[in-house]
C-alpha positions, -999 to 999 in steps of 0.1 A, spaced: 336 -419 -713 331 -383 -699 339 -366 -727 322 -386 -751 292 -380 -735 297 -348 -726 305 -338 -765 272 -358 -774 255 -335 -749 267 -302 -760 254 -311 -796 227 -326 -793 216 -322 -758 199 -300 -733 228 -278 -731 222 -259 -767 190 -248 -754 203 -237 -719 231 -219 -743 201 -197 -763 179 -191 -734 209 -174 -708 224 -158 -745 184 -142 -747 184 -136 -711 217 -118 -709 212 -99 -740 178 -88 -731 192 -77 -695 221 -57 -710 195 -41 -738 174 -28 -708 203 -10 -691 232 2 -707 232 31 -684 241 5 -659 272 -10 -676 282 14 -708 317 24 -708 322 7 -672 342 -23 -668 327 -26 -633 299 -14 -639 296 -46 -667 307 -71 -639 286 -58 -613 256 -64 -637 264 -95 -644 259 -104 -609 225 -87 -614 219 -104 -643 222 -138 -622 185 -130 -608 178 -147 -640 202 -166 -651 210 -185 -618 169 -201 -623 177 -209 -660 209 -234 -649 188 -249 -619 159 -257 -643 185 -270 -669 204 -289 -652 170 -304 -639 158 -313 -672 191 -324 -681 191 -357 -657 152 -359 -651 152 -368 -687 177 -391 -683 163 -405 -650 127 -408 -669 143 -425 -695 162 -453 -672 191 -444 -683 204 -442 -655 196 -480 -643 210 -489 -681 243 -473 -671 247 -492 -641 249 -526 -659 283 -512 -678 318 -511 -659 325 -471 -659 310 -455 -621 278 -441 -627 290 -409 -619 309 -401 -645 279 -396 -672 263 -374 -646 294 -355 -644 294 -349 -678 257 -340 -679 265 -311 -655 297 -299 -668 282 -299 -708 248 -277 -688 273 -256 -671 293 -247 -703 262 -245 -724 252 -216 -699 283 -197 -696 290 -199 -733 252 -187 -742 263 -157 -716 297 -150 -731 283 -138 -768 266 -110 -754 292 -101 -725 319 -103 -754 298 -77 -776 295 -57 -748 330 -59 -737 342 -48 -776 317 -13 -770 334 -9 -733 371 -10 -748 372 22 -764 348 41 -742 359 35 -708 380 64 -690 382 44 -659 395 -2 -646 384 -5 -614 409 -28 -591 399 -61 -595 367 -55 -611 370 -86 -625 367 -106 -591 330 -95 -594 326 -116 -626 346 -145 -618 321 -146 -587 293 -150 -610 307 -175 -634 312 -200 -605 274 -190 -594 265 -205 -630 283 -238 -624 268 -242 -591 234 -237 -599 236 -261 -623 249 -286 -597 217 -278 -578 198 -286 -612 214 -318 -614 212 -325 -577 172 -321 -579 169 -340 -613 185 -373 -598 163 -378 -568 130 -360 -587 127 -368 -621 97 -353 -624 94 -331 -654 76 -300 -632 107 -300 -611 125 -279 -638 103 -250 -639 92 -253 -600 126 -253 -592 134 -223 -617 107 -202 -602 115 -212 -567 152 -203 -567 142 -172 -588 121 -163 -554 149 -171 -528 173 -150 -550 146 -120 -554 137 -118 -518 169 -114 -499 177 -82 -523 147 -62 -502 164 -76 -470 192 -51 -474 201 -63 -429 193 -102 -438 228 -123 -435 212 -144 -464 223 -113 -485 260 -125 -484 253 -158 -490 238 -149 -523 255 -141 -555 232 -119 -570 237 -81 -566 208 -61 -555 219 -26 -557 252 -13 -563 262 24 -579 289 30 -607 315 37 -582 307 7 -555 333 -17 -553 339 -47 -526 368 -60 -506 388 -87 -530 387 -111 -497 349 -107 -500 349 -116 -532 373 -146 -524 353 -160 -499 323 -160 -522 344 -182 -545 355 -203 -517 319 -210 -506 303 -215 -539 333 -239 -547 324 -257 -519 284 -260 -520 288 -267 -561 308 -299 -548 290 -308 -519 260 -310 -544 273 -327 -567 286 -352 -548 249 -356 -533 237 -358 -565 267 -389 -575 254 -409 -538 293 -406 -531 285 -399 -494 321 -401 -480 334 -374 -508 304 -346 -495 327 -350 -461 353 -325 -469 337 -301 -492 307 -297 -466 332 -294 -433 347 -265 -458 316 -248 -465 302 -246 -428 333 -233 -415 330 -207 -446 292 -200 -430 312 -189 -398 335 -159 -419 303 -131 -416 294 -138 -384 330 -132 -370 336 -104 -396 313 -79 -383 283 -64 -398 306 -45 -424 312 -76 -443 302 -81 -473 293 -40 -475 302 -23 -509 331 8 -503 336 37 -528 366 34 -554 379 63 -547 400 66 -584 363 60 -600 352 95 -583 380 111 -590 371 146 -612 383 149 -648 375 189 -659 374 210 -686 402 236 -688 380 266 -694 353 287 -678 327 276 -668 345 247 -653 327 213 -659 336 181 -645 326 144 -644 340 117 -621 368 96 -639 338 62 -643 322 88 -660 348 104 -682 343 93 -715 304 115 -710 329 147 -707 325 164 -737 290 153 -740 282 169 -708 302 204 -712 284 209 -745 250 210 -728 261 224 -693 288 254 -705 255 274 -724 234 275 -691 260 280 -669 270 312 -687 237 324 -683 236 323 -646 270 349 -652 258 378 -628 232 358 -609 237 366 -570 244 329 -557 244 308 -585 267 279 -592 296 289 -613 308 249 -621 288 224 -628 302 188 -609 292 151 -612 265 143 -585 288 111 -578 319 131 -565 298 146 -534 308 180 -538 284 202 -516 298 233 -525 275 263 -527 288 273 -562 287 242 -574 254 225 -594 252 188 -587 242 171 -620 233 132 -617 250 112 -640 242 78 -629 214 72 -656 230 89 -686 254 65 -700 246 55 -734 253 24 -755 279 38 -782 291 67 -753 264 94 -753 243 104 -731 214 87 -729 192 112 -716 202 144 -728 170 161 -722 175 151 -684 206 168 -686 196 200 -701 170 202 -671 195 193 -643 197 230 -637 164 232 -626 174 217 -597 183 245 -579 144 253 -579 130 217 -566 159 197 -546 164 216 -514 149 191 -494 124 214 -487 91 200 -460 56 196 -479 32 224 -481 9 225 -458 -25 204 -474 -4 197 -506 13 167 -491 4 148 -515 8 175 -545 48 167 -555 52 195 -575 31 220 -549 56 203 -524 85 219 -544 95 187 -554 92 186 -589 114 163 -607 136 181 -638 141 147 -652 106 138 -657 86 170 -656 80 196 -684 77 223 -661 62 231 -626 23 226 -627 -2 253 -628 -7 267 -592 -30 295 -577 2 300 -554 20 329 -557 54 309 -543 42 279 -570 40 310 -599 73 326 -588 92 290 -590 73 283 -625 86 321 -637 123 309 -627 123 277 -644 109 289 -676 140 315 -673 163 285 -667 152 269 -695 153 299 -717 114 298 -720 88 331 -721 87 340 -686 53 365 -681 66 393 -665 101 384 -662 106 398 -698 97 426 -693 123 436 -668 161 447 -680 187 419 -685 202 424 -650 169 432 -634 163 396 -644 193 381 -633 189 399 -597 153 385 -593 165 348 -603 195 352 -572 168 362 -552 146 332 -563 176 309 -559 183 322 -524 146 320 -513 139 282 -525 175 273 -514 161 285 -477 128 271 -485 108 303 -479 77 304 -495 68 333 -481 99 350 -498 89 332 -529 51 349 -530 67 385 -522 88 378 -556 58 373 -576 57 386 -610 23 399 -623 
């Protein structure tokens, strides 16, 4: 009887649509952000769990449809006249919605997985926890779906419940201190080299194990069997609030920070998540580093942002958004103005009545800027001089002085926005 049904319902049923629309959603979320999983088998299970935002609503509302239909139909009450329990064909209708989700997910994860293969430099410990984690969020969201279906066959409940859960899933990511946030399958925020406790991950399983079958048991009327399942899933409630408030919080893998380097000088290196960017990232970085050979102060290595080396001689260059789909980087013109940095991200206080002037501030942004904006400053002018010789721009003024004239006024620039003087900076001016 089940499978019967359950084969009529993956051919015919509500299940083939609930297969295209999470195969759209996925697809569309992995097309967005391939800086967020390219090259990263963690990084690829991590979003998935971000990807549940969406695809957790898209099971609830199917699984609605799935038995509202039926229920609108009276099926339900035509099923009862025959021998088999009535929970079977309802049984059936979940498990063909749950498959019809995870295999509309799976195509694009697969194609995604065949790109990672040959690309990744780096197999986080039990990275695949993280997925498995969001598989089993699938299958219980549709248990909610059919849970809501049976007792309101109403065909807005679908969509109402699609947007509602979509809402209690959104709103707990913002609530970085709520306990709701453990509770919750979705993953807010999480960096390329965040990883979580396996026992974490395991008592996520445990608990959405437990709630799938305490709701589907609700949704059968088989009181008795919601017994065990919801004894198991309170006393799984109690696990964060005896853990402490580091439960639940991500940890650093400390092999996915690990430095892979060049072998020659100007040293550049990458953190091992980020390997397979290596040669990428030396082609664009060795040119301006050996142009900053002789500046007083300047870095003599360029190092992955990720690693958290503070070193004086070292320029931090952020990685985290330049991982591309086929292993390039994404951003290259990002990365040609990462050494700009040394200009703008010294944490430096906001000029006095410029507070709301971002580049007066000394906070322009290399990534998104062309250059420092036009200011009557003197400080502003110096800065603007520097970063056109950074970027091997015409520099009024600075050309005219002798190769290591130049490079002795750009230490002193360096050393003056490092310490944020600006009254340093307007003595430097260039006419």
């Amino acid at each position: 009887m089940i499978g019967r049904v359950l084969r009529s319902d993956l051919r015919h049923g509500t299940p083939p649509l609930v297969a295209l629309l999470t195969a759209i959603a996925m697809t569309w979320m992995l097309a967005v952000h391939p800086d967020a999983w390219a090259g990263q088998w963690t990084g690829l299970s991590t979003y998935l769990r971000v990807s549940l935002l969406i695809l957790v609503p898209l099971l609830v509302a199917g699984g609605a449809w799935r038995i509202g239909r039926e229920r609108r139909a009276q099926l339900d009450e035509l099923l009862a006249t025959t021998p088999r329990p009535d929970w079977q064909p309802m049984l059936a209708a979940w498990a063909a919605v749950t498959l019809g989700g995870l295999a509309g997910a799976a195509l694009p994860l697969a194609v995604a997985m065949i790109l990672i293969g040959p690309q990744a430099t780096h197999v986080g410990a039990g990275w695949w926890w993280t997925g498995l984690v969001g598989l089993l969020a699938l299958a219980t969201a549709a248990a909610l779906g059919v849970l809501l279906g049976r007792f309101v066959p109403l065909r807005l409940v679908a969509p109402v419940a699609g947007i509602t859960v979509y809402l209690g899933l959104a709103v707990p990511i913002y609530l970085h201190e709520s306990p709701w946030t453990r509770l919750s399958p979705v993953i807010g925020h999480a960096g390329p080299a965040d990883v979580w406790p396996v026992g974490y991950h395991a008592w996520q399983a445990a608990w959405l194990l437990a709630l799938g079958a305490v709701l589907l048991a609700l949704a059968s009327r088989r009181w008795v069997a919601t017994t065990v399942p919801a004894l198991i899933a309170v006393g799984l409630l109690v696990v964060p609030a005896r853990a402490g408030a580091d439960f639940g919080e991500a940890g650093t893998d400390a092999g996915a920070v690990a430095l892979v380097c060049t072998d020659r000088v100007p040293q550049v290196c990458v953190t091992r998540v980020h390997g397979f960017l290596l040669d990428d990232v030396a082609a664009v970085l060795e040119p301006q580093l050996r142009r900053l050979d002789g500046v007083p102060g300047a870095p003599v290595r360029a190092v992955d942002a990720l690693a958290g080396d503070e070193r004086a001689d070292t320029l931090r260059v952020s990685l985290t958004q330049q991982a591309g789909l086929f292993g390039k980087p994404a951003n290259p013109d990002w990365l040609r103005a990462e050494i700009t940095s040394m200009l703008y991200d010294n944490d430096c206080p906001p000029v006095p009545d410029k507070a709301d002037d971002a580049d007066a501030a000394g906070g322009v942004d290399p990534a998104t800027s062309a250059g420092p904006a036009a200011s009557a400053d003197p400080a502003d002018q110096t800065l603007g001089q520097a970063w056109n010789w950074l970027q091997e721009l015409p520099a009024d003024g600075l050309a005219a002085l002798p190769g290591d004239r130049q490079k002795e006024w750009i230490g002193r620039v360096l050393a003056a926005a490092r310490a944020c003087d600006r009254d340093e900076l307007r003595k430097l001016a260039l006419s």
